[in-house]
C-alpha positions in Angstrom: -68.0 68.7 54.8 -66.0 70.0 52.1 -66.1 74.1 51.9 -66.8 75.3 48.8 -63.8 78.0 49.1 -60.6 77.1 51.4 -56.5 77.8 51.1 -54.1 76.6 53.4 -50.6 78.3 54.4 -50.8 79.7 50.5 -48.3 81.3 49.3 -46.9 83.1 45.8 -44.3 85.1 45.6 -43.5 86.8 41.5 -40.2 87.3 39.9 -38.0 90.1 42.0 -39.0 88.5 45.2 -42.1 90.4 45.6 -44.3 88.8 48.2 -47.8 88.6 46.9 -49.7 86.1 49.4 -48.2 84.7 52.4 -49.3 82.2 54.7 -53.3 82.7 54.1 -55.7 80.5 55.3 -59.3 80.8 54.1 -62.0 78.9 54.8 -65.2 80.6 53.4 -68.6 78.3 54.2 -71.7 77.5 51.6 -74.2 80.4 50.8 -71.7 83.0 52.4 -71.0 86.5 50.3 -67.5 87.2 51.8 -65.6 90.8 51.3 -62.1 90.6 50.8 -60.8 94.0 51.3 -57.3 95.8 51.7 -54.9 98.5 50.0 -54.2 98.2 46.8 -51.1 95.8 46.5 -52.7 93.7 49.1 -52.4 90.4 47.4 -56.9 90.2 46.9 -56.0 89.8 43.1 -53.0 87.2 43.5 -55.6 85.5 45.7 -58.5 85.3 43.2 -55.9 84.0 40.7 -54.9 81.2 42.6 -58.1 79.8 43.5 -59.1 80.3 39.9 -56.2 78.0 39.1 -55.0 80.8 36.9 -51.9 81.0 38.9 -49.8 78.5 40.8 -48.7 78.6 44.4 -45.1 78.4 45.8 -46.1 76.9 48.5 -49.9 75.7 50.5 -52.8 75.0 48.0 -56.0 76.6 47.5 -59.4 74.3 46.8 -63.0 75.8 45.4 -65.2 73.2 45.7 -62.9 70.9 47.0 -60.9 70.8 44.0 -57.8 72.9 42.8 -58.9 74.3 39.6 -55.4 74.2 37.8 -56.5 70.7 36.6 -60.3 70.1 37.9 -62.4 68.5 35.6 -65.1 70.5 33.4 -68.0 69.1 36.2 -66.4 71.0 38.5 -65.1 74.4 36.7 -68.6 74.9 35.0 -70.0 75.6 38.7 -67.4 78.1 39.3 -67.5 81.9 37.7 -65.1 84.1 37.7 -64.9 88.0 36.8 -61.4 89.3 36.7 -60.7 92.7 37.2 -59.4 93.4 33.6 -61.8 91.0 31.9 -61.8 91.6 28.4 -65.2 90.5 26.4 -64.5 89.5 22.5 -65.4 92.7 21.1 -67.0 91.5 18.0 -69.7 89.5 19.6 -73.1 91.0 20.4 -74.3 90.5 24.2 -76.7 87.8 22.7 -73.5 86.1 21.1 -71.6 85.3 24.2 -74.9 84.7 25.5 -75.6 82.2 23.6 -71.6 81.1 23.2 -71.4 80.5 27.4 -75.0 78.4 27.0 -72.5 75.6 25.5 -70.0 75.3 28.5 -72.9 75.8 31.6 -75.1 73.0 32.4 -77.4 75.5 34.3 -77.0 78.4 32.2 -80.3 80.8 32.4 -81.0 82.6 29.4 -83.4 84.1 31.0 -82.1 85.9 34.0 -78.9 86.7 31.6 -82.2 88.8 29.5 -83.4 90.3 32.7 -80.2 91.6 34.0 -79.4 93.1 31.0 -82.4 94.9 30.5 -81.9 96.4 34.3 -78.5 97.5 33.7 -79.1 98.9 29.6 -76.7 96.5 28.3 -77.5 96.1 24.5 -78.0 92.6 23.3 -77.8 93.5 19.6 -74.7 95.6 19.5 -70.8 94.5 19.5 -69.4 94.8 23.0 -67.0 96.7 21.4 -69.0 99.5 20.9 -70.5 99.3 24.6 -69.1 101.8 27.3 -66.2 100.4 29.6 -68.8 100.2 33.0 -71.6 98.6 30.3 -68.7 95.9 29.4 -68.3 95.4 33.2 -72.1 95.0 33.9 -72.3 92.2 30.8 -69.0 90.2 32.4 -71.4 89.9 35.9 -74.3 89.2 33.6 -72.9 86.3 32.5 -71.2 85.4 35.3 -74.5 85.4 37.4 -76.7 83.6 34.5 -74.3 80.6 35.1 -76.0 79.8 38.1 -72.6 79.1 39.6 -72.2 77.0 43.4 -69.6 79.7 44.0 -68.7 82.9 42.3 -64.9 84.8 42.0 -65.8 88.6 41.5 -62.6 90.7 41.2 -63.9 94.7 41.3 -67.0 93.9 40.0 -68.3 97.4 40.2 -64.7 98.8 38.6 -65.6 101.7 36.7 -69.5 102.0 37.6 -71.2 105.2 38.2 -73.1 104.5 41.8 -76.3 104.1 40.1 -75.4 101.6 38.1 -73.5 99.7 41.6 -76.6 100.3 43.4 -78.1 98.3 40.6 -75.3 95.6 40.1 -75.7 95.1 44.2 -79.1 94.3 43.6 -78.8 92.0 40.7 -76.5 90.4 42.5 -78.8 89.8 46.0 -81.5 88.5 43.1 -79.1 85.6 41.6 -78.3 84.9 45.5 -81.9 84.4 45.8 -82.3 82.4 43.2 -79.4 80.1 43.6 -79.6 77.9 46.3 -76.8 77.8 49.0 -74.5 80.2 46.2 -70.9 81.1 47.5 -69.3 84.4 46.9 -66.2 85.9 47.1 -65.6 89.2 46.1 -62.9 91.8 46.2 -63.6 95.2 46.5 -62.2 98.6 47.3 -65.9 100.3 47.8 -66.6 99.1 50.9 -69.9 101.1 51.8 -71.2 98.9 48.6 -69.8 95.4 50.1 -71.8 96.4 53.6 -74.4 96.1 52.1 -74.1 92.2 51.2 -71.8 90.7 52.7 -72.1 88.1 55.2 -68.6 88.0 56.8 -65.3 90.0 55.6 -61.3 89.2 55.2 -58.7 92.1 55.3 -55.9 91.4 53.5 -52.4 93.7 54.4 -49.0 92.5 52.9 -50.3 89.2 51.5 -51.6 88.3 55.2 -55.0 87.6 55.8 -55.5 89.7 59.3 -58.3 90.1 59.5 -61.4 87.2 59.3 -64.7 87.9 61.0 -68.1 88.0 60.4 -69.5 91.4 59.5 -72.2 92.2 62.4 -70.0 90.5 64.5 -67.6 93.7 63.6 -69.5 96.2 63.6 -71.0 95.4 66.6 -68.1 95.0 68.7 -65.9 97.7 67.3 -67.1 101.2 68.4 -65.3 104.8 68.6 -65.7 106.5 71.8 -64.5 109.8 72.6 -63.9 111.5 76.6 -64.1 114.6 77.1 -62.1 116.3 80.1 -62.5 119.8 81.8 -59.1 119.9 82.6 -56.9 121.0 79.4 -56.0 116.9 79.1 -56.4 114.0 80.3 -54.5 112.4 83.8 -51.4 110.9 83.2 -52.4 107.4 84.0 -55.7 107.9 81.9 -56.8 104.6 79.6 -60.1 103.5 78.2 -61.0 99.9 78.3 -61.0 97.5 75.7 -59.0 100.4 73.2 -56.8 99.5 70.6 -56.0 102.3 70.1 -56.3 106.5 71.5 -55.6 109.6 69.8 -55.2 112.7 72.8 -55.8 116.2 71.3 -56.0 118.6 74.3 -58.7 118.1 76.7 -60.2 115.7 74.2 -59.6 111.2 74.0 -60.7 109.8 70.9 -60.3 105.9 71.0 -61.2 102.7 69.0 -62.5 100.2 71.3 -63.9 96.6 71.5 -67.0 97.2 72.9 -69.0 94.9 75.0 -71.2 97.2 76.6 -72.0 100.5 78.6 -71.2 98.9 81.5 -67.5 99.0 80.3 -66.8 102.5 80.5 -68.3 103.2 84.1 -65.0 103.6 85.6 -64.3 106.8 83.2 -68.1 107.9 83.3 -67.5 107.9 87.5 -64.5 110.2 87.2 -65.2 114.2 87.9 -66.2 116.4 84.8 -65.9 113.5 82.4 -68.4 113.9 79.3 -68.4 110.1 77.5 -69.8 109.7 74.1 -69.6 106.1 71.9 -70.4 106.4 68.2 -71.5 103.2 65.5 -68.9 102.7 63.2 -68.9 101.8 59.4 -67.2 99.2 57.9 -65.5 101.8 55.8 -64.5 104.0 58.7 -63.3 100.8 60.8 -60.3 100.1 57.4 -59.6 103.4 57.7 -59.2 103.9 61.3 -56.8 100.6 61.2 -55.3 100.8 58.1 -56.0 104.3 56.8 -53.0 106.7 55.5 -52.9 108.1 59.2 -51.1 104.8 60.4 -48.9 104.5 57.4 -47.5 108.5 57.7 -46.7 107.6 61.6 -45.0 104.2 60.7 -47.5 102.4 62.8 -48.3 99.6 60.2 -47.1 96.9 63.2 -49.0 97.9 65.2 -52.0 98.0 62.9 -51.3 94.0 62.3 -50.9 93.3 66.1 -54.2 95.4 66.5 -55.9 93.9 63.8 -54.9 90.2 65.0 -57.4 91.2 68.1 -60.3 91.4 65.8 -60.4 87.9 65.0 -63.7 87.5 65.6 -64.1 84.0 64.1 -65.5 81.1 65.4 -62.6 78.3 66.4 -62.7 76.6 63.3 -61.4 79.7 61.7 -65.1 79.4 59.4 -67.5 82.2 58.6 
């Protein structure tokens, strides 16, 4: 079955030898809303590009459904939308305008639902898009994006710019097309990842052009858990380790680790030791970049060992498919 979003040992490197994307495969299945997330310079843009057909690879190939848009016919490119994250909107055209303008190139475009969404996010149909507000510009771009009723959908920081109102009600708009469009893919990069918990179906963390990172989303939060031991003595025994960590911060008497957690049952060894006090805490998706990729690991020089950490959390399925 072809995937409606796939690369394979992609590759783009830019004038100056800077290394953009390396090596990525990414195989993203039907009616999935996948999170690509990492620091800024992490290649999600170049990677958005180049299935877009907007930019092309030195080396590997990237397919949306199963075609590389650089030269796909118009069948295929008018099932595919795409927000970039510096989309500009012709200024001189209303909301209605473009509206009707897009109607031409979209088989399935939905005039209706393009109405709807802009009366739930105040976007003015009757005046230029010029005059709008930099966040209402944004919300039109999805708008239209979204009233394509697109097989799969490119969002590049969709939510650039919005106040968290207006997210919490561009999240929502978007869970409604979803809804409406049946088996719709999307891939969308994002640095406000408590907003991307909230939808997405599986996530990809990008670091140096590398994709890291590729697992489903419950599947991470589930099995990644912080657990901190607390000792009487002022630290812990020499030999001390907690099972299943990838990593453990020791401040005085006090362990703090990230583990891959299977189960209570795993930390009965420690829980058995004299004067131990165990406690495991639910992470975030937000807290779990942070803890492995967070400014903490960068000012120790540790970003190895974040990728070699990282590579354990592949909790994808053998095909490499979410």
């Amino acid at each position: 079955m072809t995937l409606p979003i796939q690369t394979q040992n992609l590759a783009k490197t830019f004038n100056g030898g800077v290394v953009a994307v390396t090596g990525l495969e990414l195989a993203v299945d039907r009616g999935t809303v996948y999170g690509l997330i990492g620091r800024n310079g992490a290649g999600k843009t170049t990677t958005l590009r180049l299935l877009m057909g907007l930019l092309r690879p030195n080396a590997g190939w990237a397919r949306v459904l199963g075609c590389d848009l650089w030269e796909a016919p118009r069948s295929v490119r008018q099932k595919v939308a795409y927000v970039s994250q510096s989309q500009q909107l012709p200024g001189w055209m209303t909301f209605a305008d473009i509206c009707r303008y897009h109607a031409s190139f979209y088989e399935r475009w939905d005039a209706d639902f393009a109405q709807r969404l802009a009366r739930r996010w105040d976007v003015a149909g009757n005046r230029p898009l010029a005059r709008l507000s930099g966040g209402e510009q944004r919300l039109a771009a999805v708008a239209l994006a979204l009233a394509a009723r697109p097989e799969v959908i490119l969002l590049d920081e969709p939510a650039a710019g919005l106040d968290p109102l207006a997210r919490r009600s561009l999240l929502a708009g978007l869970v409604e097309a979803l809804g409406l469009t049946d088996g719709c893919t999307v891939l969308l990069s994002t640095h406000l990842i408590a907003d991307l918990q909230r939808v997405a179906d599986a996530v990809g963390i990008l670091d140096r052009g590398r994709l890291i990172a590729h697992a489903r989303l419950t599947d991470l939060l589930d099995q990644l858990k912080r657990v901190q031991v607390v000792f009487s003595e002022p630290s812990p025994p020499r030999d001390f380790a907690v099972p299943g960590a990838l990593r453990v911060k020791i401040d005085g008497p006090v362990a703090t680790a990230l583990v891959r957690f299977a189960g209570e049952s795993q930390l009965d060894s420690i829980r058995e030791m004299p004067g131990v006090r165990v406690n495991v805490f639910p992470m975030n998706l937000e807290e779990i970049f942070i803890e492995l990729l967070g400014p903490t690991q960068l000012e120790e020089g540790r970003d190895d060992l974040a990728m070699r950490d990282f590579e354990l959390l592949n909790l994808r399925n053998e095909d490499a498919r979410v």
